[in-house]
Residue frames relative to the residue before (quaternion, step in Angstrom):
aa qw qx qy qz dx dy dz
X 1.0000 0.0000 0.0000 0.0000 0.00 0.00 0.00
X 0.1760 -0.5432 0.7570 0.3176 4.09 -1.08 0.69
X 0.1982 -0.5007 0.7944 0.2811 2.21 -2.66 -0.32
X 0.5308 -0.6988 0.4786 0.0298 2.93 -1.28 1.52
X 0.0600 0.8020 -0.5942 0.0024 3.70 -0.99 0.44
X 0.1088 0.7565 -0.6429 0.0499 3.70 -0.08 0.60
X 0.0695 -0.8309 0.5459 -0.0816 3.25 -1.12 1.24
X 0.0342 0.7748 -0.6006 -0.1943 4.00 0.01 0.21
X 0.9221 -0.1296 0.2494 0.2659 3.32 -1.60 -0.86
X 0.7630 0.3683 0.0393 0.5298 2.96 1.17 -1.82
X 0.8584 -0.0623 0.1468 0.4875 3.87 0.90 -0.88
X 0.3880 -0.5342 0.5753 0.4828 3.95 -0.53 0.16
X 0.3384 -0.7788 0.5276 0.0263 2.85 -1.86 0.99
X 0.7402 -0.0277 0.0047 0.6718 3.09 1.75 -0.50
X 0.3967 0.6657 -0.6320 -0.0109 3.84 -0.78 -0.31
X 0.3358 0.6478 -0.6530 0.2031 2.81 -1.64 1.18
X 0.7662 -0.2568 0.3696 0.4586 3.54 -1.26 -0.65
X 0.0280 0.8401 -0.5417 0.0072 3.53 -1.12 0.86
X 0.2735 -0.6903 0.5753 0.3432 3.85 -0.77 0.15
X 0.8184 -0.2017 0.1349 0.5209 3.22 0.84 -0.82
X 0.3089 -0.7954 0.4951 0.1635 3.35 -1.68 0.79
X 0.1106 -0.7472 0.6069 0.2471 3.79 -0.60 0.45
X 0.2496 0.8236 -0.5029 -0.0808 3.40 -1.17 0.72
X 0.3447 -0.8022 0.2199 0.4351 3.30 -1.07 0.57
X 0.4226 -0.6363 0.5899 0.2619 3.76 -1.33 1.14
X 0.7531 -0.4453 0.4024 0.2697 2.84 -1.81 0.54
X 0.7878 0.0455 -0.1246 0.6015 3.53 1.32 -0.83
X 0.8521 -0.2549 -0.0738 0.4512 2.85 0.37 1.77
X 0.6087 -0.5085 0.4706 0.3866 3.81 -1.26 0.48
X 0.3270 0.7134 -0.6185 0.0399 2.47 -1.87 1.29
X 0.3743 -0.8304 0.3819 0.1564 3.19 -0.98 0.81
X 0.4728 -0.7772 0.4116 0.0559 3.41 -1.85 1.07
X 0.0229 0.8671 -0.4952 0.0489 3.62 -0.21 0.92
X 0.7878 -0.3552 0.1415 0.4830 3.35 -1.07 0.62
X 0.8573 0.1111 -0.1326 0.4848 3.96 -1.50 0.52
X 0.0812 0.8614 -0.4877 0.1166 3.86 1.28 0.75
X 0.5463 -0.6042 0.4213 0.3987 3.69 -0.39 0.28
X 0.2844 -0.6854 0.5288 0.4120 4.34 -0.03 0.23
X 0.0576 -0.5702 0.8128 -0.1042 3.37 -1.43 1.64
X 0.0788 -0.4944 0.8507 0.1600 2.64 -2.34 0.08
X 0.0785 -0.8025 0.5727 -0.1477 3.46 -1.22 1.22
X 0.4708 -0.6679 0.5497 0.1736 3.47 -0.67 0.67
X 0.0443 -0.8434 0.5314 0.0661 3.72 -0.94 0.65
X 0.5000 -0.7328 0.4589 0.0490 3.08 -1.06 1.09
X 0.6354 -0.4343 0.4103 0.4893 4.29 -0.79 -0.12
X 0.5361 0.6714 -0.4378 0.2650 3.37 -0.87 0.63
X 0.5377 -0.5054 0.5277 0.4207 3.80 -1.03 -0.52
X 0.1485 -0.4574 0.8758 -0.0413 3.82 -1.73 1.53
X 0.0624 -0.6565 0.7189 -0.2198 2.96 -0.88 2.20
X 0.2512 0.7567 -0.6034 0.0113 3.79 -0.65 0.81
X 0.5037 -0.6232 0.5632 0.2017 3.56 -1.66 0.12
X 0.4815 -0.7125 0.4585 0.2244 3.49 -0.32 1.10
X 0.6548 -0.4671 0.4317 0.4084 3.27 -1.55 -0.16
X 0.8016 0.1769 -0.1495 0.5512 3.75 1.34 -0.69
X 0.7326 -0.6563 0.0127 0.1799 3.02 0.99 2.28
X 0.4200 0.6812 -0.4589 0.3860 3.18 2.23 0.72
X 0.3616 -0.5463 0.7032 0.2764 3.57 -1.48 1.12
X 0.0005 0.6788 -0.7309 0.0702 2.75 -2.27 1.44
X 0.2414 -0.7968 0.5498 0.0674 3.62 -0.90 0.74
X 0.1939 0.8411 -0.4987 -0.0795 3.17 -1.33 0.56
X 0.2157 -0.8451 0.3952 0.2885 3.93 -0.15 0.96
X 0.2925 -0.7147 0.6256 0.1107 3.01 -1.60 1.10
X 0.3369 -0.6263 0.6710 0.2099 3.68 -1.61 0.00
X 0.8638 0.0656 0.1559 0.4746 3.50 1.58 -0.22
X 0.4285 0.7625 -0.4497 0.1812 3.47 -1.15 0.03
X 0.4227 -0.6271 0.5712 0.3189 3.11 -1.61 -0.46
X 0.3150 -0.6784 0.6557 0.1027 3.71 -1.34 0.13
X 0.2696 0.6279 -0.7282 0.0524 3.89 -1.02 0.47
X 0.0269 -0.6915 0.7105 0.1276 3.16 -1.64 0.91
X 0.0368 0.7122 -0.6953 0.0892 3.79 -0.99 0.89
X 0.9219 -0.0683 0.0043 0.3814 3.41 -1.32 1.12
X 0.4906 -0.7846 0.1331 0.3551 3.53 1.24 0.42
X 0.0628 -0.8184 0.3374 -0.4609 1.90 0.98 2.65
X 0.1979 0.8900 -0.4088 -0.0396 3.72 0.51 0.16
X 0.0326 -0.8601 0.5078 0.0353 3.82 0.20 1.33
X 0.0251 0.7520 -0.6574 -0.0423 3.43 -0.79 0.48
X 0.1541 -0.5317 0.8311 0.0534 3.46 -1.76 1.27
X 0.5159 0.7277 -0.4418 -0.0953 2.94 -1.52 1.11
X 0.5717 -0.6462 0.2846 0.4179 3.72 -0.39 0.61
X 0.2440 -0.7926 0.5537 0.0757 3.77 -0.87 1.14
């Protein structure tokens, strides 16, 4: 299981448990699942689409951001 963190400017957007995250990278979408390799990645316009811990799909559009995954860790800064 990650734990998710999605933060923008104004307010936390999410933390909790995740199965996965979909997001869009700079060179192109992709998605994060347990024991991911640690990146940092730039993000691009589009939809961070993940699946809670109790298997509900959730969306959110960005104009932007960053990504880090570490130790199934999944931070996100981004603009909405």
């Amino acid at each position: 299981m990650l734990k998710l963190i999605i933060v923008s400017p104004e307010k936390q957007l999410y933390q909790g448990d995740a199965q996965s995250v979909k997001v869009p990278g700079s060179l192109g979408e992709f998605e994060i699942l347990d024991n991911h390799a640690p990146i940092i990645s730039s993000l691009e316009v589009g939809k961070v689409v993940y699946v809670t811990g109790n298997g509900e799909r959730q969306e959110c559009a960005i104009v932007g951001g960053f990504v880090e995954v570490q130790k199934n860790v999944v931070s996100l800064c981004v603009e909405v």
